[in-house]
C-alpha positions as CSV (number, residue, x, y, z in Angstrom):
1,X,0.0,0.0,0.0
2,X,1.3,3.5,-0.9
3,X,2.0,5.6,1.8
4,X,1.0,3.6,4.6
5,X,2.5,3.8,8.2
6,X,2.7,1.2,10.7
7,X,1.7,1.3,14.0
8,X,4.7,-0.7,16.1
9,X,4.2,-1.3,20.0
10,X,7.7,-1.8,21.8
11,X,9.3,-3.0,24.8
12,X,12.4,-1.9,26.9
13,X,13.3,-4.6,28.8
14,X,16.1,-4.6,31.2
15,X,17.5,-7.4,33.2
16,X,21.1,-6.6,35.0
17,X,22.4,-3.7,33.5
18,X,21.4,-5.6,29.8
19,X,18.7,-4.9,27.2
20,X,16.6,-7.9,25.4
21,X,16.8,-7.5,21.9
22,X,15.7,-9.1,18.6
23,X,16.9,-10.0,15.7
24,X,16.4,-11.8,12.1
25,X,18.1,-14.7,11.7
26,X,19.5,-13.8,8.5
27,X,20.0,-10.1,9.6
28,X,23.1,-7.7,10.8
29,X,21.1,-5.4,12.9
30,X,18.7,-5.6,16.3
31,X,15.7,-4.1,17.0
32,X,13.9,-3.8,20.2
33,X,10.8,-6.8,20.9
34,X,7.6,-6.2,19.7
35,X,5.1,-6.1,16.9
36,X,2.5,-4.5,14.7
37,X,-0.8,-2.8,16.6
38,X,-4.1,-4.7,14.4
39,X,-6.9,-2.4,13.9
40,X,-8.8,-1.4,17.1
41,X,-6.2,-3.2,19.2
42,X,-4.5,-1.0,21.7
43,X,-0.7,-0.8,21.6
44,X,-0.5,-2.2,25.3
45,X,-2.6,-5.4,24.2
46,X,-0.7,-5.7,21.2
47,X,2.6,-5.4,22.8
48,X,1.0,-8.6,25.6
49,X,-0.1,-10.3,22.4
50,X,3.7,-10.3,20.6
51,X,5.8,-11.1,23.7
52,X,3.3,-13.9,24.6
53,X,3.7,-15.4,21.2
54,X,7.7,-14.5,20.5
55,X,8.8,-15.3,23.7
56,X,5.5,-16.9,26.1
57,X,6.8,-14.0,28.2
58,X,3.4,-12.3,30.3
59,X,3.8,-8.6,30.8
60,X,2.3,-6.8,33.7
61,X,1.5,-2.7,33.5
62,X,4.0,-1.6,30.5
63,X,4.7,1.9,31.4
64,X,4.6,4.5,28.1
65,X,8.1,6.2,27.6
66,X,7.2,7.3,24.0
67,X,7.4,7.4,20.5
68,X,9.9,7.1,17.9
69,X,9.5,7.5,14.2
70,X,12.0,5.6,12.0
71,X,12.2,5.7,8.2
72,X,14.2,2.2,6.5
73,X,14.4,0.6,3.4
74,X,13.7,-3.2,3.3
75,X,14.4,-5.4,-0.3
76,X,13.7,-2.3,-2.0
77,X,10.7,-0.8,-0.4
78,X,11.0,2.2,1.8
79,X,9.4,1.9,5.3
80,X,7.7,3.7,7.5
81,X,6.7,3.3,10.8
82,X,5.7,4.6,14.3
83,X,6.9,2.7,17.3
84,X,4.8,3.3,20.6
85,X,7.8,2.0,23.2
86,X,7.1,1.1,26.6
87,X,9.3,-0.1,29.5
88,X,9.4,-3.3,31.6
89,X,11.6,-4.9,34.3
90,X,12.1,-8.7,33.6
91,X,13.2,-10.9,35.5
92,X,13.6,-13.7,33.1
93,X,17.5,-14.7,32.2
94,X,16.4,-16.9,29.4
95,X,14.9,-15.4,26.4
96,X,14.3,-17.9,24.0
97,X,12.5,-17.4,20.7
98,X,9.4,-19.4,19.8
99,X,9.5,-18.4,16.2
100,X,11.8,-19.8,14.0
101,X,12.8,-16.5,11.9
102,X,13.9,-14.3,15.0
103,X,15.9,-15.2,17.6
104,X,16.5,-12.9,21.4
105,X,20.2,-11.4,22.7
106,X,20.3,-9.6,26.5
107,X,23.0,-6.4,25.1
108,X,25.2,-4.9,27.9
109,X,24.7,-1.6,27.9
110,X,28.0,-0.3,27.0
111,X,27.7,-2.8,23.7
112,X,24.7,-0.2,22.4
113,X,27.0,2.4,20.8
114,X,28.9,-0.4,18.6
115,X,25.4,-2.4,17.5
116,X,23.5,-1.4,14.9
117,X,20.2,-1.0,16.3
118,X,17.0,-0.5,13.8
């Protein structure tokens, strides 16, 4: 569809000084866990929905921190989207995919600067 924007709920998660990320198997940068908002879905359901199906991880009161916009170009087709981000404490060491095509790294901190982060 021309023009359209997607609506991207997404989570901060620390653990120990470390941030969960994800990641495409067959990709070189990170980006933080998450998914797409449906129509009439709120972003904080949508966000429960995606880390319950990525990760079976249950999320209690994600607290809004804000937006970003971000502009990328994927096989050829520019992107654009709007992620609604919202932080969380976990105290899960373990984040193990449940998808095949992604997979989930805990980044120090001070690794952040050096990664590329989408």
């Amino acid at each position: 569809m021309k023009n359209q924007i997607e609506i991207i709920a997404r989570a901060v998660i620390l653990n120990r000084g470390r941030i969960l990320f994800c990641r495409l198997k067959k990709a070189d940068y990170h980006f933080l866990p998450g998914g797409h908002v449906k129509s009439g879905e709120k972003a904080k359901q949508a966000l429960r929905r995606e880390l319950k199906e990525e990760l079976r991880l249950k999320i209690k009161n994600p607290e809004f921190i804000g937006a970003v916009e971000n502009f990328y170009k994927k096989m050829k087709k520019q992107h654009h989207e709007i992620n609604l981000v919202f932080y969380l404490r976990s105290a899960a060491r373990d984040a193990v995919s449940k998808e095949g095509h992604i997979q989930f790294n805990w980044l120090d901190i001070t690794l952040l600067p050096k990664t590329k982060i989408l």
